[in-house]
ZAPAZA-342568 format. One record per residue (C-alpha): x, y, z; residue in three letters; residue number from 1; chain. Coordinates in steps of 0.001 Angstrom, whole numbers, padded with zeros to 6 digits. Layout:
N
[rec [X,Y,Z],'ALA',NUM,'A'];
...
***
This chain:
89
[rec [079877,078952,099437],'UNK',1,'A'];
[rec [078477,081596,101497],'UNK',2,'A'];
[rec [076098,084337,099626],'UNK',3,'A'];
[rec [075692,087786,101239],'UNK',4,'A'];
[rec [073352,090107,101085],'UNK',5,'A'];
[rec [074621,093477,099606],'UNK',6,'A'];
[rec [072183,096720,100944],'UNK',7,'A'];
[rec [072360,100189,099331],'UNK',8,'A'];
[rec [071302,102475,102136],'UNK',9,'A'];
[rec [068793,105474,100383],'UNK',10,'A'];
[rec [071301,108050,100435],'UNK',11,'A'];
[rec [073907,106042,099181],'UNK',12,'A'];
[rec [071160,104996,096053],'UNK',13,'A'];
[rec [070238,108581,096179],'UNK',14,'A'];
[rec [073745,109494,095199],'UNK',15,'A'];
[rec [073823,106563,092881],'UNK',16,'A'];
[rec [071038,107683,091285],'UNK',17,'A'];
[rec [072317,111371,090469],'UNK',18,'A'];
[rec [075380,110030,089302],'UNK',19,'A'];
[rec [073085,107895,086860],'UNK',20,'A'];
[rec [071266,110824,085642],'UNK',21,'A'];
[rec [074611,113088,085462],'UNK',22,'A'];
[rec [076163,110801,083116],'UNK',23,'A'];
[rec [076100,110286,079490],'UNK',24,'A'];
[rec [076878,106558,079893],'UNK',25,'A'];
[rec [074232,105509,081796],'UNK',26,'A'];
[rec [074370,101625,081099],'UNK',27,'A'];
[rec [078203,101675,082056],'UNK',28,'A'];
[rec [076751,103411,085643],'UNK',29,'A'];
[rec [074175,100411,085959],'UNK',30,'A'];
[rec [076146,097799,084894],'UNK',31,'A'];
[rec [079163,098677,087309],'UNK',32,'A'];
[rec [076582,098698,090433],'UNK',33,'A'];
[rec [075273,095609,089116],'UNK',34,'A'];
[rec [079015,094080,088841],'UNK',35,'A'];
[rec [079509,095244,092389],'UNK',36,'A'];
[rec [076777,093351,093945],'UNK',37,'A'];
[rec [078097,090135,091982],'UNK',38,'A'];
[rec [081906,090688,093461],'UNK',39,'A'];
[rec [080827,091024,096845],'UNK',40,'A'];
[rec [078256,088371,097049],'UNK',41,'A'];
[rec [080902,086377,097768],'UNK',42,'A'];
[rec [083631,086663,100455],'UNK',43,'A'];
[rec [083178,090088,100444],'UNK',44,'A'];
[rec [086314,090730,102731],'UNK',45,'A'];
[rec [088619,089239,099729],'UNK',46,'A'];
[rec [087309,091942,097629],'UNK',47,'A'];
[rec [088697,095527,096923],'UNK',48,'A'];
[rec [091096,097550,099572],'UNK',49,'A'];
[rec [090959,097085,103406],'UNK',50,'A'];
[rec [090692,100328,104411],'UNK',51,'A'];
[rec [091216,099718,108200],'UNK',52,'A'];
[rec [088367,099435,110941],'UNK',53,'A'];
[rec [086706,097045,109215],'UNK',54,'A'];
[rec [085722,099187,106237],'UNK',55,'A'];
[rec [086633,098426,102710],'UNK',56,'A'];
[rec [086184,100108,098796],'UNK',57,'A'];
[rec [085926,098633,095976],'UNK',58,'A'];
[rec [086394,100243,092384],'UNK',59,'A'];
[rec [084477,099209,089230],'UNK',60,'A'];
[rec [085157,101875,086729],'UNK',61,'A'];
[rec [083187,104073,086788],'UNK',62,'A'];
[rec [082081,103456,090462],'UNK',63,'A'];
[rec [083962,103507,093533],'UNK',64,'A'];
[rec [082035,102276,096969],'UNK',65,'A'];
[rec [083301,102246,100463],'UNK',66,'A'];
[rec [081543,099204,102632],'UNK',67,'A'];
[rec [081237,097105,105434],'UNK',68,'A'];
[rec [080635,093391,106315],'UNK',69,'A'];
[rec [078468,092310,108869],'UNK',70,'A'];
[rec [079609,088466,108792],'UNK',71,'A'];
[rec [077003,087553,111543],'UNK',72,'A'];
[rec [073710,088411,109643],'UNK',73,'A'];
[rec [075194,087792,106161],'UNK',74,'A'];
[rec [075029,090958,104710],'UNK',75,'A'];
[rec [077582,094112,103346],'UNK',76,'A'];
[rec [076543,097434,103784],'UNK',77,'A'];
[rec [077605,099852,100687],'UNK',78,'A'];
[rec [078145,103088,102756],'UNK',79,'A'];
[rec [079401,105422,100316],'UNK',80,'A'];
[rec [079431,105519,096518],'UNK',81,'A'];
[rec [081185,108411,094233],'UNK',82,'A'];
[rec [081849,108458,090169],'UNK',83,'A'];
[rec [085381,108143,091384],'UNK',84,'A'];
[rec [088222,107038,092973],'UNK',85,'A'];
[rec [088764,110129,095429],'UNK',86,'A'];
[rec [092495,109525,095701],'UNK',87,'A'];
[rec [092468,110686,091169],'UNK',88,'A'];
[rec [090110,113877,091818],'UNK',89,'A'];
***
């Protein structure tokens, strides 16, 4: 089984991090980024919706990220994250 490496850019763990300090529930916040890194360790194109273009999301409640896959160097690319799903705002 192949293992990628996931990468929170600093803005995107900027964000991260005020929705972590906006919340009341701040171990559900940490343990849905930490559940995200575990689900797309693995065949991270299997995972979530294909949003077209090569991007995909992914929700864990209360998190919702939008990321890439860059097969050749191993490694997905978290490019967005929000508290959640913008499609329910």
């Amino acid at each position: 089984m192949d293992r990628y490496h996931v990468v929170w850019g600093q803005e995107v763990l900027d964000e991260l991090a005020a929705l972590w300090m906006s919340t009341a529930n701040r171990s559900l916040v940490t343990a849905a980024a930490d559940a995200i890194d575990e689900e797309l360790r693995t065949s991270p194109r299997s995972k979530g919706t294909d949003l077209g273009g090569g991007i995909f999301s992914l929700s864990v409640t209360p998190l919702y990220v939008i990321f890439d896959v860059v097969d050749d160097d191993r490694f997905v690319r978290i490019l967005a994250v929000t508290g959640t799903h913008p499609e329910s705002q």
